[in-house]
Legacy VTK file of the C-alpha trace (Angstrom):
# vtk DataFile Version 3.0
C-alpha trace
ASCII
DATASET POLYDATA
POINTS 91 float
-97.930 -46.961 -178.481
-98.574 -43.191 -178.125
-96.247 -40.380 -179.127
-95.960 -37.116 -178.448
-94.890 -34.694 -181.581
-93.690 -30.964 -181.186
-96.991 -30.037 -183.109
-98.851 -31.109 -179.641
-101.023 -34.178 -181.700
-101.198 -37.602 -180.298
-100.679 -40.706 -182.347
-101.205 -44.183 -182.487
-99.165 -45.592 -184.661
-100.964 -48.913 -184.706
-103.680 -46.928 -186.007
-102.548 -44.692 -187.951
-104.376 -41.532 -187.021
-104.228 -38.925 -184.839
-106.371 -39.202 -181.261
-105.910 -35.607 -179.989
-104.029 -32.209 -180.076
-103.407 -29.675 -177.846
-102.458 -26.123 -177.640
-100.862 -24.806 -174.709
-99.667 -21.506 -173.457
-97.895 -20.111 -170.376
-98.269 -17.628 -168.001
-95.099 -16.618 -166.208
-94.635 -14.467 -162.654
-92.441 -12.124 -163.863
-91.967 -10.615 -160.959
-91.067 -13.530 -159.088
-88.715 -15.667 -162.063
-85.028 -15.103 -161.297
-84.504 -16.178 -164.737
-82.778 -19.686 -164.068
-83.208 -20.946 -167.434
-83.989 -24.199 -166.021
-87.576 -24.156 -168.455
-86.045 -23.149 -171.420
-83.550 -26.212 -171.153
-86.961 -28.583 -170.426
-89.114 -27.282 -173.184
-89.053 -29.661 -175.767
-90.834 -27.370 -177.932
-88.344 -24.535 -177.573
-91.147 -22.142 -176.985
-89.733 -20.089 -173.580
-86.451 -17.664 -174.130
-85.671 -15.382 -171.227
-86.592 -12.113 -171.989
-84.697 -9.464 -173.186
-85.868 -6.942 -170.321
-85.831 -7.376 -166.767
-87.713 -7.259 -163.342
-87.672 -5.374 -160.951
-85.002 -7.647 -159.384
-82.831 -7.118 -162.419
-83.638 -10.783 -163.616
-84.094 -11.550 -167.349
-87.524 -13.530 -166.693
-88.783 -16.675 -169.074
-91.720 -15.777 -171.649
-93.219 -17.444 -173.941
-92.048 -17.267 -177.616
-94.717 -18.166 -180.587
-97.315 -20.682 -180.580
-95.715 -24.549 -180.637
-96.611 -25.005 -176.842
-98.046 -27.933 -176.283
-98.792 -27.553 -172.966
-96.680 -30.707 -171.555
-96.034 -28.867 -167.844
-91.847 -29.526 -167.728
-91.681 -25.856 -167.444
-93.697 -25.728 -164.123
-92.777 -29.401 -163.052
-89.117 -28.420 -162.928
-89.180 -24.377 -161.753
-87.626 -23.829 -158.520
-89.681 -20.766 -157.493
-93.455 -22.193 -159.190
-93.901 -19.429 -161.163
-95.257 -20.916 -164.195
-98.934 -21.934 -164.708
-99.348 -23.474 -167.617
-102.953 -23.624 -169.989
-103.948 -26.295 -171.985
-106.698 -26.773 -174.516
-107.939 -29.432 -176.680
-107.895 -28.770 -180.518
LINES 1 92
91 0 1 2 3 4 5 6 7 8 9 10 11 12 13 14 15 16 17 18 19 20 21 22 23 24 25 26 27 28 29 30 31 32 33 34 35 36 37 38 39 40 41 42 43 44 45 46 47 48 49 50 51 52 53 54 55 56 57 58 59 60 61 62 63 64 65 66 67 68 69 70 71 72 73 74 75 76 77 78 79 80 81 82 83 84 85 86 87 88 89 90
């Protein structure tokens, strides 16, 4: 079976050892976010917050807040406007 950690590293637990790891980072529209919250909720790394300032639409938009992303994709899979691109390396 494979697992997903918060650290972003794969493992088999048959095997005993880690397969892969990822770092991921967003890139938000901040324009465009109406500031929902519906990503922070579906981050299960708890790295988006809405920010503290707003747009120009007076919307506290989502950002990304230190460096456990993973790059798993809920944020963009479940924002209603697709303003989230999310990055993904291997480590």
């Amino acid at each position: 079976m494979i697992f997903v950690t918060t650290k972003g590293l794969f493992e088999n637990k048959h095997l005993n050892k880690i397969t892969m790891a990822f770092k991921g980072a967003i890139d938000v529209d901040s324009q465009k976010c109406k500031g929902c919250g519906v990503c922070v909720e579906n981050c299960p790394t708890k790295s988006i917050e809405l920010s503290k300032l707003v747009n120009n639409k007076g919307y506290h938009y989502a950002e990304m807040v230190g460096e456990a992303c993973i790059g798993c994709s809920n944020c963009a899979i479940v924002c209603p406007d697709s303003v989230i691109t999310v990055y993904r390396v291997k480590i």
